[in-house]
MIKOLDO-779499 format. One line per 5 residues: number of its first residue (from 1); their letters; for each residue x, y, z of C-alpha. Coordinates in pm, whole numbers, m for minus. Example, Ala and Ser with C-alpha at 12.3 -4.5 7.8 and 13.67 -1.06 7.14 Angstrom:
2
1> AS> 1230/m450/780; 1367/m106/714
//
This chain:
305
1> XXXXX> 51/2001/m829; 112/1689/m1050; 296/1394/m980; 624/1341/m1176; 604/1024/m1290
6> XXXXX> 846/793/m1573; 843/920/m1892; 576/638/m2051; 458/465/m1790; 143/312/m1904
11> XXXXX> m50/469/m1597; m6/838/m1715; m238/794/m2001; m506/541/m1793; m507/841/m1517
16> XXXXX> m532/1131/m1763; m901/969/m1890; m1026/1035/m1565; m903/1371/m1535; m618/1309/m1285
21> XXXXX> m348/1554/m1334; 18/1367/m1364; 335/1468/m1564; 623/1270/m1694; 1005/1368/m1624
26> XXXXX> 1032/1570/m1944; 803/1856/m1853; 866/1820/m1451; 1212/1926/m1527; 1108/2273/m1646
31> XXXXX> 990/2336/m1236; 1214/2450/m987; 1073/2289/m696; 1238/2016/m502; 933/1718/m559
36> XXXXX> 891/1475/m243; 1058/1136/m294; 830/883/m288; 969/475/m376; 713/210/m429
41> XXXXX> 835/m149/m379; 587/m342/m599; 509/m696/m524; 213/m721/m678; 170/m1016/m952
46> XXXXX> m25/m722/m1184; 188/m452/m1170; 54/m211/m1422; m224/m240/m1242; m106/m168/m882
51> XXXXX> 153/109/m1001; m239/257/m1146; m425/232/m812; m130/419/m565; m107/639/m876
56> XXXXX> m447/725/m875; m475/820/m452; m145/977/m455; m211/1225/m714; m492/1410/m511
61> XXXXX> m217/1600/m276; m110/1983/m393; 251/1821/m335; 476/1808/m623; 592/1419/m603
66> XXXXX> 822/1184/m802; 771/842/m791; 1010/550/m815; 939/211/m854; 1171/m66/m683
71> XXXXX> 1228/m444/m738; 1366/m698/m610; 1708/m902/m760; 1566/m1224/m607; 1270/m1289/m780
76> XXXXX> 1145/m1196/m1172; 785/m1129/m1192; 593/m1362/m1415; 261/m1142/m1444; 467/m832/m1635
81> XXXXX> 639/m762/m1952; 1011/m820/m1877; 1046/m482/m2083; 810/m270/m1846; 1044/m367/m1575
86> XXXXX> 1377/m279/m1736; 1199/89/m1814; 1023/180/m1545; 1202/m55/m1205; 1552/m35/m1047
91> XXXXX> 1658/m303/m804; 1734/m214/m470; 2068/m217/m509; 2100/57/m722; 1843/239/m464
96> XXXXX> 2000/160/m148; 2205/445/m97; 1956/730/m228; 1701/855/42; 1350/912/40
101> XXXXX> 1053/1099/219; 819/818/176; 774/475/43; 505/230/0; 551/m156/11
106> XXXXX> 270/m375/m137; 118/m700/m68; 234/m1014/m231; 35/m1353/m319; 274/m1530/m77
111> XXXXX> 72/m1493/243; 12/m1879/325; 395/m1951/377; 585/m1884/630; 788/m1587/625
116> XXXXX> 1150/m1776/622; 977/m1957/307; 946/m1663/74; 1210/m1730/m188; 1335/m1349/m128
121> XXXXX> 1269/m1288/205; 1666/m1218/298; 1653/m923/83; 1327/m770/225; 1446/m800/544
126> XXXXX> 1735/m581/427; 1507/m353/241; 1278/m328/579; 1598/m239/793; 1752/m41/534
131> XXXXX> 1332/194/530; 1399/276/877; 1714/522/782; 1690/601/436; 1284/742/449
136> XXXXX> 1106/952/625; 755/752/694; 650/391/503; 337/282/372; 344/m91/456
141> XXXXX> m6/m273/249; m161/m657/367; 129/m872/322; 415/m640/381; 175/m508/647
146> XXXXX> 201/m850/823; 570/m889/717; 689/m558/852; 535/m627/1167; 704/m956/1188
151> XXXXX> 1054/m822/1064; 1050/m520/1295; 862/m629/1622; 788/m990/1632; 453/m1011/1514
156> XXXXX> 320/m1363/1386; 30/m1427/1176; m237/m1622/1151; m405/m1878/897; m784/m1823/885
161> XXXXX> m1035/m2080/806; m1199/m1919/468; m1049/m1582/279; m1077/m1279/477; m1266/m1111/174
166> XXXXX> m1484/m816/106; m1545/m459/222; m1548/m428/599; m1664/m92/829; m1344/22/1045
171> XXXXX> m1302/241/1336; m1062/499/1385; m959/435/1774; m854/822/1821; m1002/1017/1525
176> XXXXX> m714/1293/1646; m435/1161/1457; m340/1354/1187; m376/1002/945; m743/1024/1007
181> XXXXX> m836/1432/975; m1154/1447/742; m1293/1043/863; m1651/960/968; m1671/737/1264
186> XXXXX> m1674/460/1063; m1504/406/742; m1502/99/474; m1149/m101/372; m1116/m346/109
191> XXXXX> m973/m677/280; m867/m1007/73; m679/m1208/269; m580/m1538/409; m408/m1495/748
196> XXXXX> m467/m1255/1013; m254/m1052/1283; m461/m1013/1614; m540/m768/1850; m370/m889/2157
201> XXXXX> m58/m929/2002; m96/m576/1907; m184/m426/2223; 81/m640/2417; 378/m457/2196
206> XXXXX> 477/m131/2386; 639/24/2078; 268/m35/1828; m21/155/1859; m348/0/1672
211> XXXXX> m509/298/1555; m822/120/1377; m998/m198/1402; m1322/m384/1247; m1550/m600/1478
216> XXXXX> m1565/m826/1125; m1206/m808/990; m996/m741/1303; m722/m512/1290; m684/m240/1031
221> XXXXX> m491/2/1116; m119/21/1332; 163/273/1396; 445/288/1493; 757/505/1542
226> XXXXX> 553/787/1573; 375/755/1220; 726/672/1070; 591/346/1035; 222/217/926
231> XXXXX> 49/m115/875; m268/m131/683; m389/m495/639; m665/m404/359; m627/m254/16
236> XXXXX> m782/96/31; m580/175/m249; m813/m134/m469; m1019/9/m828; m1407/m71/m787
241> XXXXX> m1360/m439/m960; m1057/m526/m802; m1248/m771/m539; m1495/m897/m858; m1183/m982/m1053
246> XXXXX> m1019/m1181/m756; m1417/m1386/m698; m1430/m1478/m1046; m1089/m1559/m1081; m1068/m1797/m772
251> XXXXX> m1437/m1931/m676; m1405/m2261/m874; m1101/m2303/m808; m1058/m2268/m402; m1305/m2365/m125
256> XXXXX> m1215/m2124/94; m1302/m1812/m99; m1652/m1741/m105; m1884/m1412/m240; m1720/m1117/m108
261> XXXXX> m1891/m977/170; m2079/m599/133; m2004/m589/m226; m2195/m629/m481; m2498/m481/m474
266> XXXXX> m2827/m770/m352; m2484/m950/m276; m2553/m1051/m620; m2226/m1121/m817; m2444/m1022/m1162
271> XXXXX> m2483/m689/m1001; m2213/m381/m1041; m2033/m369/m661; m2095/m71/m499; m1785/150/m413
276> XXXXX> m1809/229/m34; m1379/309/19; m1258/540/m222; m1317/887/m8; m1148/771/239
281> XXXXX> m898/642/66; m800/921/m104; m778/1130/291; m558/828/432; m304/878/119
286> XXXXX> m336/1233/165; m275/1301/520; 7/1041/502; 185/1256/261; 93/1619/395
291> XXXXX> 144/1491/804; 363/1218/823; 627/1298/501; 595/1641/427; 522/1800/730
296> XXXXX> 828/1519/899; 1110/1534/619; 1398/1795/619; 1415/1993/296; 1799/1844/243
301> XXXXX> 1673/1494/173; 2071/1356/269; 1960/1418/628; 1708/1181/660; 1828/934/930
//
């Protein structure tokens, strides 16, 4: 099955020239099935972009789902047409009393302040507390990763000395969990970063669970709530030149970002990089939303709680 996605949204025609299957409003309307509810709190600066990428991975699940996009009143984007945002984003507060079976929150390019500094981190506080009744499992992604362990259990983070940056092996620590049917042993994540949670903070919280960690890039992988909650500190969901983009955009101008590590290929920046991530990937977005929202939402969507 498709996903239902805005009428126009730019993505629909990127996805359909690689053969991904999607469908605006217009024709989703003609089915009689009740689609899973899935909101996706974009913080991205390149939205198009992002909205493309969690497009792309969510779209390989037999699931019929409809996606809605969510901003934020306290801050305008700079990076996006004001007019993509009034078609295709509602603010919170005309999404705070609707439900949903899952959600995704993004990272942000605000990772070096503190938390209290973010100019609108009152309202996704109240966005984080308002997740934990109003939908069924959340996807949170490197900075809301870090944030949403802060918010919810008291997590700090960690400045690192140079960019966390590159693609890094990862190990499933108990390859049972339904998030990880279909892995290897060892499976590649995108990281580009700045600050760091650690493990012993982790391990010392009785209600988190780190399900996968890198000897290179620390921890991956944690749950919580049962898998009502996770927090992924790479970007599995990043395109193949994601990583060059970010090198090329930053390398003369910060000295603490240097070649991305297990990249490109001869770790050779003139070289194509060489796409290690995107199989597993697409089973991490898939298994979320077959074992931890479908499988875990009731059919009336009001009695999510």
């Amino acid at each position: 099955m498709p996903l239902r996605l805005p009428d126009k949204l730019p993505a629909i025609d990127l996805l359909k020239q690689e053969n991904i299957f999607v469908m605006d409003n217009t024709r989703a309307h003609a089915q009689d099935i009740r689609p899973l509810r899935i909101a996706i709190l974009n913080l991205m600066p390149l939205k198009i972009t992002t909205e493309t990428d969690l497009i792309r991975l969510l779209s390989n699940t037999p699931l019929q789902l409809e996606i809605s996009f969510m901003k934020l009143m306290s801050h305008t984007p700079k990076n996006t047409p004001v007019e993509h945002m009034m078609m295709f984003y509602r603010d919170f507060s005309e999404m705070r009393h609707e439900k949903y079976d899952g959600m995704i929150v993004t990272g942000a390019p605000v990772e070096q302040l503190e938390f209290e500094d973010v100019g609108y981190w009152q309202e996704i506080q109240e966005i984080f507390t308002w997740a934990r009744t109003h939908v069924t499992s959340t996807l949170y992604i490197c900075w809301a990763a870090q944030a949403g362990l802060y918010h919810h259990y008291g997590i700090p983070k960690y400045p690192l000395p140079m960019k966390m940056f590159g693609i890094f092996p990862q190990v499933p620590l108990d390859s049972k969990l339904p998030i990880f049917r279909g892995f290897d042993d060892v499976f590649m994540m995108p990281h580009s970063r700045h600050t760091e949670i650690r493990r012993e903070d982790i391990l010392a919280h009785p209600d988190l669970t780190l399900i996968a960690e890198s000897e290179e890039s620390g921890v991956s992988i944690v749950m919580a709530r049962g898998g009502r909650e996770f927090f992924i500190t790479g970007h599995l969901e990043y395109a193949p030149n994601t990583l060059d983009n970010e090198y090329k955009r930053d390398k003369d101008v910060r000295s603490d970002v240097a070649l991305p590590r297990n990249y490109y290929r001869d770790d050779n920046p003139a070289n194509q990089p060489i796409v290690t991530w995107r199989s597993h990937a697409n089973l991490l977005y898939t298994n979320w939303v077959n074992y931890y929202v479908y499988q875990e939402t009731p059919y009336n969507i009001d009695d999510i709680t």
